[in-house]
C-alpha positions in Angstrom: 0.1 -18.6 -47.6 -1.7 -20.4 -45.2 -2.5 -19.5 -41.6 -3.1 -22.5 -39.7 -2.8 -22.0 -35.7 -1.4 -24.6 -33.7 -4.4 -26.6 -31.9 -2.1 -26.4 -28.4 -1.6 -22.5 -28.2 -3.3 -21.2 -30.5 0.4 -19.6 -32.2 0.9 -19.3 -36.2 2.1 -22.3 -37.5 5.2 -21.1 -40.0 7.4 -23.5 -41.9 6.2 -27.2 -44.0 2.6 -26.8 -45.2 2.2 -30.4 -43.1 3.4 -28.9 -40.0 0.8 -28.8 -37.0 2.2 -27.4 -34.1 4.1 -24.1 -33.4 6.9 -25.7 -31.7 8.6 -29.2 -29.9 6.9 -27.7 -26.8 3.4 -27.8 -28.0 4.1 -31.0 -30.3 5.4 -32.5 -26.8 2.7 -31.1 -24.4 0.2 -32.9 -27.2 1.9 -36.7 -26.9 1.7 -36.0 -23.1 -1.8 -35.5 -22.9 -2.7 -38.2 -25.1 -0.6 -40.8 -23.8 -2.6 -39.6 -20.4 -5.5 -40.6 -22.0 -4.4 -43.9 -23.5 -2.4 -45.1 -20.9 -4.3 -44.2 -18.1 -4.4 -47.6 -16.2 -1.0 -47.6 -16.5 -0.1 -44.8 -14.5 -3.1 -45.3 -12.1 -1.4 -49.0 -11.2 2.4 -47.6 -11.3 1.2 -44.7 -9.0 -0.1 -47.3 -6.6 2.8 -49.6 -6.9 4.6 -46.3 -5.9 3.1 -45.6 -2.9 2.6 -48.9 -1.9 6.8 -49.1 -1.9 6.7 -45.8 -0.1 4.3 -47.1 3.1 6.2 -50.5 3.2 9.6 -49.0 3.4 8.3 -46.2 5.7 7.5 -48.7 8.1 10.2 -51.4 7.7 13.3 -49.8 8.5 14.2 -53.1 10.0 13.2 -55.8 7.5 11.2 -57.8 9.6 8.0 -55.8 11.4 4.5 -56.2 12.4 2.2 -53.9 12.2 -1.9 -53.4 12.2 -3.4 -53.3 8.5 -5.6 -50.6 9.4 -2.5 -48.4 10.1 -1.1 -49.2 6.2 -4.6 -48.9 4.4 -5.4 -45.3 6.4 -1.9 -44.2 4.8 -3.2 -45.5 1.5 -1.6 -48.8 0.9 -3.9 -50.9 -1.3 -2.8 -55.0 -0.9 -4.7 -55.6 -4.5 -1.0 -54.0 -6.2 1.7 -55.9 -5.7 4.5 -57.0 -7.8 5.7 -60.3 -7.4 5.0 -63.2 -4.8 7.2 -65.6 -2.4 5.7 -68.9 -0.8 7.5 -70.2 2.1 7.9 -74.1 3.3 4.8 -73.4 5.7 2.9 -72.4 2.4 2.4 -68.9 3.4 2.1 -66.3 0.5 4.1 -63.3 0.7 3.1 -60.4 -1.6 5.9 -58.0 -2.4 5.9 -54.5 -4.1 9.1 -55.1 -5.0 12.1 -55.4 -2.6 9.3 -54.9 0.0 7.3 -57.7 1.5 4.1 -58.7 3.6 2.2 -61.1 4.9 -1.6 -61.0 6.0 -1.6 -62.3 9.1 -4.6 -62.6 12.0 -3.3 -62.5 15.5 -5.4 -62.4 18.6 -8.3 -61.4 16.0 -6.5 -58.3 14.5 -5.7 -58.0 11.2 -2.1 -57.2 10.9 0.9 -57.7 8.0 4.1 -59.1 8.6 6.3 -56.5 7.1 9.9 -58.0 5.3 12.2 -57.1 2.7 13.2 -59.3 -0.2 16.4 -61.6 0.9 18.7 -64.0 -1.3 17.3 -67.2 -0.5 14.0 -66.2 -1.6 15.0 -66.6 -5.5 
């Protein structure tokens, strides 16, 4: 009889001589941590994309605002993530993280974003 130890916890392995881990926990707990690994831009950009959503819709409770950039980037919204894009007739570029929107925009020399939310006619 064989007494391999499962590489997660250490636990005797019983059952199928092929058999690595102890359990479904610590077969589980082992795709987690390598998908970690191999995915990791992934989640880096989806965490971003995340809170990027989360700053926009913090401060755009009424779909149209403008507010300082500095104020967004201390909170750490980074413009580089963004989902999708929306040009108007003036040619200005919206970038939107999804149903939330904004617009660099220089007024008076400050940097500030024009804050929307995704509308209709914007298809």
């Amino acid at each position: 009889m064989s007494t391999k130890k499962c590489p997660i916890c250490s636990s005797l392995v019983k059952g199928r001589t092929d058999k690595i881990f102890c359990s479904t926990k610590c077969k589980s707990i082992d795709q987690y941590e390598k998908r970690q690994e191999s995915e990791a831009f992934y989640f880096m950009v989806e965490r971003q994309l995340r809170t990027n959503r989360k700053i926009l819709k913090k401060y755009n409770k009424s779909g149209f605002t403008t507010l300082r950039k500095s104020k967004l980037i201390e909170e750490g919204f980074d413009p580089k993530f963004f989902t999708h894009y929306w040009k108007n007739q003036k040619g200005e570029v919206y970038l939107f993280v999804y149903e939330y929107g904004f617009l660099n925009k220089n007024e008076n020399g400050k940097n500030k974003y024009l804050l929307v939310t995704w509308q209709d006619y914007m298809k």
